[in-house]
C-alpha positions as CSV (number, residue, x, y, z in Angstrom):
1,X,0.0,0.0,0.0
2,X,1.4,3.2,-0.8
3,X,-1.1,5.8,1.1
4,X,-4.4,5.1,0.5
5,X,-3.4,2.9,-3.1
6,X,-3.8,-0.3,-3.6
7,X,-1.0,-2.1,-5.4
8,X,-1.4,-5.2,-7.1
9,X,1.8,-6.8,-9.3
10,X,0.7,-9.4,-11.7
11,X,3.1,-11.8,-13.2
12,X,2.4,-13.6,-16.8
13,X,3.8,-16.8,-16.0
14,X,5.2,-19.2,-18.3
15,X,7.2,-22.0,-17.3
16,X,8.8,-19.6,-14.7
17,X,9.1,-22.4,-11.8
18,X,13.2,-22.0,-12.0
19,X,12.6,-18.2,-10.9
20,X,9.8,-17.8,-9.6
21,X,10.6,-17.6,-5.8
22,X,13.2,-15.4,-6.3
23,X,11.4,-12.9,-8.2
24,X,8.5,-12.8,-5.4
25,X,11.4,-12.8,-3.1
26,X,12.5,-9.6,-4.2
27,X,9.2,-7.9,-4.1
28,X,8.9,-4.4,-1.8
29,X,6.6,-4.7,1.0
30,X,4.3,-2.1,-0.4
31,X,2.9,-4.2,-2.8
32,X,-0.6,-5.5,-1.8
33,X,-1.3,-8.4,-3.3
34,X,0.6,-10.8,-6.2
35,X,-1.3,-12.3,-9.1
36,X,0.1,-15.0,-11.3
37,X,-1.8,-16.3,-14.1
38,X,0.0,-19.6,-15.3
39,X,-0.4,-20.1,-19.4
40,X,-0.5,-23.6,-19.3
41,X,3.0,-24.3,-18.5
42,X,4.9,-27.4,-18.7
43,X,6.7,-27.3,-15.4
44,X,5.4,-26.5,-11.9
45,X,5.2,-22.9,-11.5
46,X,1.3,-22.8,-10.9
47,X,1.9,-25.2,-7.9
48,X,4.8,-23.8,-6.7
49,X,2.8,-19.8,-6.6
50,X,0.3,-21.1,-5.0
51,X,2.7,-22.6,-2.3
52,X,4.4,-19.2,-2.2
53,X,0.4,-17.8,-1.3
54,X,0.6,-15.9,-4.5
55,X,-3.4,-15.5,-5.9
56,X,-3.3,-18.2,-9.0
57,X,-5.4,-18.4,-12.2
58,X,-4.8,-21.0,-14.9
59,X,-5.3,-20.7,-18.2
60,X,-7.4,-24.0,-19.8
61,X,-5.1,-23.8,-22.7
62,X,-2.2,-21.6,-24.1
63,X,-3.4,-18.0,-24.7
64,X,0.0,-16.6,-25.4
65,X,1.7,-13.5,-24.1
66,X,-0.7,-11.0,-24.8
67,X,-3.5,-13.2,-23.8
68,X,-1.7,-13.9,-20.3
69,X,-1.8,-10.1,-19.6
70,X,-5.2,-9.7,-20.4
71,X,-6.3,-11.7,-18.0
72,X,-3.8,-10.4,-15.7
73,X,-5.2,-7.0,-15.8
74,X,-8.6,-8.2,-15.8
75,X,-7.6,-10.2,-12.6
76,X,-6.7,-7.2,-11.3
77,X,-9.1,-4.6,-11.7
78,X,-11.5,-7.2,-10.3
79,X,-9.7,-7.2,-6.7
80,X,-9.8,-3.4,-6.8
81,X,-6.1,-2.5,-7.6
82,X,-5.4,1.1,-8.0
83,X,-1.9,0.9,-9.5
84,X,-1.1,-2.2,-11.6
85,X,2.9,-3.5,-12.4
86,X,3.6,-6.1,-14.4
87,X,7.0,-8.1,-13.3
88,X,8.2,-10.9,-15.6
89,X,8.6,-14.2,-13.1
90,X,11.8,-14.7,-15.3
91,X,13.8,-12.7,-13.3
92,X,14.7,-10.2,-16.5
93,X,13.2,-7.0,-14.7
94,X,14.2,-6.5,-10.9
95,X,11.5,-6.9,-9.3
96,X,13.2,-4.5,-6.2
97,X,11.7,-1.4,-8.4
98,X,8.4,-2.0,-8.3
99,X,8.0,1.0,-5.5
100,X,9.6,3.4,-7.7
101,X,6.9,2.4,-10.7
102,X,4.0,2.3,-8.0
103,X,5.2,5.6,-6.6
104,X,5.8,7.6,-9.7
105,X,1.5,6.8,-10.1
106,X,0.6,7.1,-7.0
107,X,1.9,10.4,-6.6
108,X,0.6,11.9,-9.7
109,X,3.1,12.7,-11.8
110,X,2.5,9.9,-14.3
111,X,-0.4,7.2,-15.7
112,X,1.8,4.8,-17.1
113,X,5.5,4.2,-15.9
114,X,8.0,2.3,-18.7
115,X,11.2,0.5,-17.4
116,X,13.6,1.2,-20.1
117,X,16.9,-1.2,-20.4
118,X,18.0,1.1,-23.0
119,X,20.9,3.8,-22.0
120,X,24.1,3.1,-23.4
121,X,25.0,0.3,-26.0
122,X,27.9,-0.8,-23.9
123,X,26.1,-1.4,-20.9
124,X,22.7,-3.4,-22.8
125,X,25.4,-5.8,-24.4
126,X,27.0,-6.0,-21.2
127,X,23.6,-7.2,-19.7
128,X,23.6,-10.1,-22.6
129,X,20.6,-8.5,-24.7
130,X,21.5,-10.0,-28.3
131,X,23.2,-7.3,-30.4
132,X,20.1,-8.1,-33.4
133,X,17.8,-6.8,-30.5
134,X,19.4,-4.9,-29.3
135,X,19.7,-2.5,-32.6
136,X,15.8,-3.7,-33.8
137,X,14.9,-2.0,-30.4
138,X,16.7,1.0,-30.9
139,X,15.5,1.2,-34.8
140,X,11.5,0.3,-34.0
141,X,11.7,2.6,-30.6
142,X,13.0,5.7,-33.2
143,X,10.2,4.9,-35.7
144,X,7.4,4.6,-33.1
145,X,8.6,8.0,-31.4
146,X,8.6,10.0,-34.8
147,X,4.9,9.3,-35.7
148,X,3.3,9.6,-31.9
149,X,6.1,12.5,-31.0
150,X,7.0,10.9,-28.1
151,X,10.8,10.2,-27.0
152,X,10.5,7.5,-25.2
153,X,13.9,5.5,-24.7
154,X,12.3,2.3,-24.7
155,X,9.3,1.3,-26.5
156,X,9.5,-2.5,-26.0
157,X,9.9,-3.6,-22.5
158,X,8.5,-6.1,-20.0
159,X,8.7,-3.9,-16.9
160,X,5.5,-1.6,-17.1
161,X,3.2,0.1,-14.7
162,X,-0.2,1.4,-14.8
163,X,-2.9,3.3,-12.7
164,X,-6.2,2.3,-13.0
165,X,-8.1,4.5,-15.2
166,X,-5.2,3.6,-17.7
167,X,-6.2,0.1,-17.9
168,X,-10.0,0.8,-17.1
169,X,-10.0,2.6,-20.4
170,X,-8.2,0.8,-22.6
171,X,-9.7,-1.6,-25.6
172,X,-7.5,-4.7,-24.7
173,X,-10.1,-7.0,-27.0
174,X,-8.5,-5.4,-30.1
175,X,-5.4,-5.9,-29.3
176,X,-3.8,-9.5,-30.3
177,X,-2.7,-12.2,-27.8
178,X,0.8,-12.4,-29.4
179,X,4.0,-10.5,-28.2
180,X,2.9,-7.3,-30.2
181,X,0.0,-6.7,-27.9
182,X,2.7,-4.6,-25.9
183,X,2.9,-2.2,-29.0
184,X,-0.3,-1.9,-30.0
185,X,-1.6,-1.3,-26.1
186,X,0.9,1.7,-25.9
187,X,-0.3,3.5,-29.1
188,X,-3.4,3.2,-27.5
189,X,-2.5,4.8,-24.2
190,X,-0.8,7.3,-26.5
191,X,-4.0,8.1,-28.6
192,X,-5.5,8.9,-25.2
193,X,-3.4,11.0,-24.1
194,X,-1.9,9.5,-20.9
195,X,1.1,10.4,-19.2
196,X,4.1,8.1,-19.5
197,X,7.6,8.6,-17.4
198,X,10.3,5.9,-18.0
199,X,12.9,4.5,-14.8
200,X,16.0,2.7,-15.8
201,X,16.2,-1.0,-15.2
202,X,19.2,-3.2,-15.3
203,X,19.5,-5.8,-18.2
204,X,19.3,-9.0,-17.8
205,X,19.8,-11.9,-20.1
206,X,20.5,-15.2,-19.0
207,X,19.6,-19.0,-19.7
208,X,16.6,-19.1,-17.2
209,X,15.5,-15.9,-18.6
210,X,12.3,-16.0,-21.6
211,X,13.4,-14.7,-24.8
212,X,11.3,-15.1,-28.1
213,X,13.6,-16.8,-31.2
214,X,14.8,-15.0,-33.8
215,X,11.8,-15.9,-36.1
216,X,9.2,-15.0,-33.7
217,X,11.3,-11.8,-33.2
218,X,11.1,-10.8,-37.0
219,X,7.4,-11.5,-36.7
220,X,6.9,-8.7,-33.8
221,X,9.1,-6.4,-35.9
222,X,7.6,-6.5,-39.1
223,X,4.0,-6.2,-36.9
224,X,5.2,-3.4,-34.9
225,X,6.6,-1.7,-37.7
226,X,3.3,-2.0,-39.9
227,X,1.6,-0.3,-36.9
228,X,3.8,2.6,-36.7
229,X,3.1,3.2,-40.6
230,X,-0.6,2.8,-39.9
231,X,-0.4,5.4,-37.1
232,X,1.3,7.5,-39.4
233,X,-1.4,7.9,-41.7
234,X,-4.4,8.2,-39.3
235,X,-4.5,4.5,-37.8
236,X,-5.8,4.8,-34.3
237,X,-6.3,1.6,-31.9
């Protein structure tokens, strides 16, 4: 609780068992309540949340990473959650600065908070981001910020934050259940005219980290690319 907010961090789950504890581990104490949704993993991360007292939902079948969050924030709203982060169980975002996202909300000075891994070259390669995504990010973040105006460092990360009337208001049934839904959920918050600050987060790529393949990469690309150009010329989602 941070004053009279209610914070609620909801982690899209995957087969996250290897990290799990350790990310929940590293959770500040102001944060309210946890929600995992499990997307049908394979291993024994819905078992061992629940163990951990973390509020579980599992999906039937495999919605995919978009999906997951949907019902993530959905979750969320439903137990009354003022301010909303989403940590990655992976252990790629550290979880420790959740109370600077929450804060930055609940104090008024932002709707949506962005954790940006982006500040030097040197130090993202350093972290292990893949030098391919690490200049895709840099190219797609450029395009994105020249047809919305923004200049945002970041346009594709997994650490985000958002107050309620964000998520109350956003149309999260037209956006897709695949990676990209992070894109096109932004251009919305963008067409409505929400305030975003950024915080810089450490990068961290390692084996027990998620990380789409290459092909699945180009996919997001070439859709989050086509959305920028769509933007451009009047495209509003």
């Amino acid at each position: 609780m941070y004053g009279a907010k209610k914070i609620i961090v909801v982690l899209p789950a995957y087969n996250a068992a290897a990290t799990l504890a350790k990310t929940v581990s590293d959770l500040p104490s102001m944060v309210d309540e946890i929600i995992l949704v499990d997307d049908r993993s394979h291993d024994d991360t819905a078992a061992l949340a629940e163990s951990l007292g973390l509020f579980v939902f599992r999906h039937a079948k495999n919605r995919g990473y978009g999906g997951n969050q949907k019902t993530c924030y959905r979750l969320a709203l439903e137990r009354g959650a003022d301010i909303v982060v989403m940590v990655h169980p992976d252990y790629q975002y550290d979880p420790r600065l959740v109370s600077y996202f929450a804060s930055f909300i609940a104090d008024n000075y932002f709707d949506v908070m962005l954790g940006s891994r982006i500040r030097s070259r040197r130090e993202t390669l350093a972290g292990g981001m893949p030098i391919y995504k690490y200049y895709a990010n840099r190219f797609l973040s450029l395009i994105e910020n020249l047809v919305t105006g923004q200049n945002l460092s970041e346009w594709h990360t997994g650490m985000r934050a958002y107050s309620r009337a964000v998520l109350v208001s956003l149309d999260m049934d037209k956006a897709s259940d695949d990676f990209i839904f992070d894109s096109q959920i932004l251009f919305q918050i963008i067409s409505r005219r929400w305030r975003i600050g950024e915080i810089p987060v450490p990068v961290r790529y390692f084996p027990e980290a998620s990380s789409i393949n290459w092909r699945r990469s180009l996919r997001y690309g070439l859709g989050t690319l086509f959305l920028a150009i769509a933007y451009l010329f009047g495209y509003r989602p």
